[in-house]
C-alpha positions in Angstrom: 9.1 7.3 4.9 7.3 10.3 3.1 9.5 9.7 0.1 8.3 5.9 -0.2 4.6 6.5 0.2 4.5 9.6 -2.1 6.3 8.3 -4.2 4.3 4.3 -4.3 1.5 6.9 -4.7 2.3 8.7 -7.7 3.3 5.1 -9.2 -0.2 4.3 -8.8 -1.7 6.9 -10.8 1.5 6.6 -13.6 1.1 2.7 -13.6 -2.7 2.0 -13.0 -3.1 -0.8 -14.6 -0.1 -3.0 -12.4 -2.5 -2.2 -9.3 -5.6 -2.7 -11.1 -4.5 -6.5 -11.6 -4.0 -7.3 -7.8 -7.1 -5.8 -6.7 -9.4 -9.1 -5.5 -11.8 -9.4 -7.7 -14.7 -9.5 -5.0 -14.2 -5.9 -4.5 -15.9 -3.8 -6.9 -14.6 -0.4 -8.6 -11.0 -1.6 -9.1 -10.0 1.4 -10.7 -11.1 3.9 -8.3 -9.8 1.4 -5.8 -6.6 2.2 -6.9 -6.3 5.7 -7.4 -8.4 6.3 -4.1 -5.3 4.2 -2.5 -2.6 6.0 -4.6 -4.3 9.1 -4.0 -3.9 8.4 0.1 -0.5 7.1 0.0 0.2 10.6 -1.3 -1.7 12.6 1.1 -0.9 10.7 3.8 2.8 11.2 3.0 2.2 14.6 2.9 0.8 14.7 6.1 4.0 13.3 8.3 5.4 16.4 7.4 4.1 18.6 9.9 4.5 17.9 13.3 1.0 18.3 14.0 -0.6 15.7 11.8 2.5 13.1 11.9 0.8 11.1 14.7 -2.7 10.9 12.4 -0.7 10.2 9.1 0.8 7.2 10.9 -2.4 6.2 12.2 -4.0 6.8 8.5 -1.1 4.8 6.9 -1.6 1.9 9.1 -5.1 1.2 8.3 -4.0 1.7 4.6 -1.6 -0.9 4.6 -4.1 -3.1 6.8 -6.6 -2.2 4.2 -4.4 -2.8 1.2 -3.1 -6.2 2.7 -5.5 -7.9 0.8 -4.6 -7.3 -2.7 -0.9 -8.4 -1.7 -2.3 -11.6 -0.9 -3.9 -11.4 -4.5 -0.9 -10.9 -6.2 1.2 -13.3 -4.7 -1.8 -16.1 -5.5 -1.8 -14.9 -8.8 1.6 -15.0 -9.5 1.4 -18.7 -7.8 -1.6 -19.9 -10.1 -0.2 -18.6 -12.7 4.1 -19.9 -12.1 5.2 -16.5 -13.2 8.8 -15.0 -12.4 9.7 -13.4 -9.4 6.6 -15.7 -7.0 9.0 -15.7 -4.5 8.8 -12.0 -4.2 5.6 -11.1 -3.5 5.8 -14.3 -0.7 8.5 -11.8 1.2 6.3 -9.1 0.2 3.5 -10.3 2.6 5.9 -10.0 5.9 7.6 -6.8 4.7 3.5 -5.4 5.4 4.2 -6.0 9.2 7.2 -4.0 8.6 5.8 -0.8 7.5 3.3 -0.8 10.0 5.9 -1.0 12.9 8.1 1.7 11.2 4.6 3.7 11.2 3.5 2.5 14.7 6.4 4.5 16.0 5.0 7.5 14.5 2.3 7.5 16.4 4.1 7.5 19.9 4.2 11.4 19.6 
């Protein structure tokens, strides 16, 4: 689990501009948007490290990926409006959310 949101997070800051593209357009700053959510994937990772702040990074990580839900559901309409390649994807994408939050909820069972 700290490998795949460290590592997502890095991606963000080596591929900006993949991210910037699903960020709704009603939300403003799309390119800090997407470092500041790079930038906590990473620190979050981090933080299930340590015993002590395992229980918060979980917490943390599961309003992330509540918070980052929406520009999922932005890539997959995009993808749809637009009939590119691989729509079907980001549709199994949207359930694979509920996913990572249980594999973090059980982090935060102590």
């Amino acid at each position: 689990m700290i490998l795949l949101y460290v590592g997502a997070g890095v991606n963000h800051f080596l591929h900006p501009s993949f991210y910037q593209r699903i960020v709704p357009p009603c939300l403003p700053f799309p390119v800090a948007l997407v470092y500041l959510s790079g930038g906590c994937e990473v620190i979050f990772g981090l933080l299930l490290i340590p015993t002590a702040t395992r229980r918060l990074a979980a917490w943390l990580l599961i309003a992330l990926l509540v918070a980052v839900f929406p520009a999922n559901i932005q890539m997959t309409l995009d993808y749809w409006r637009h009939y590119q390649p691989g729509w079907w994807l980001t549709v199994v994408r949207l359930p694979l959310q509920g996913v990572l939050i249980g594999w973090a909820w059980r982090f935060t069972r102590g």
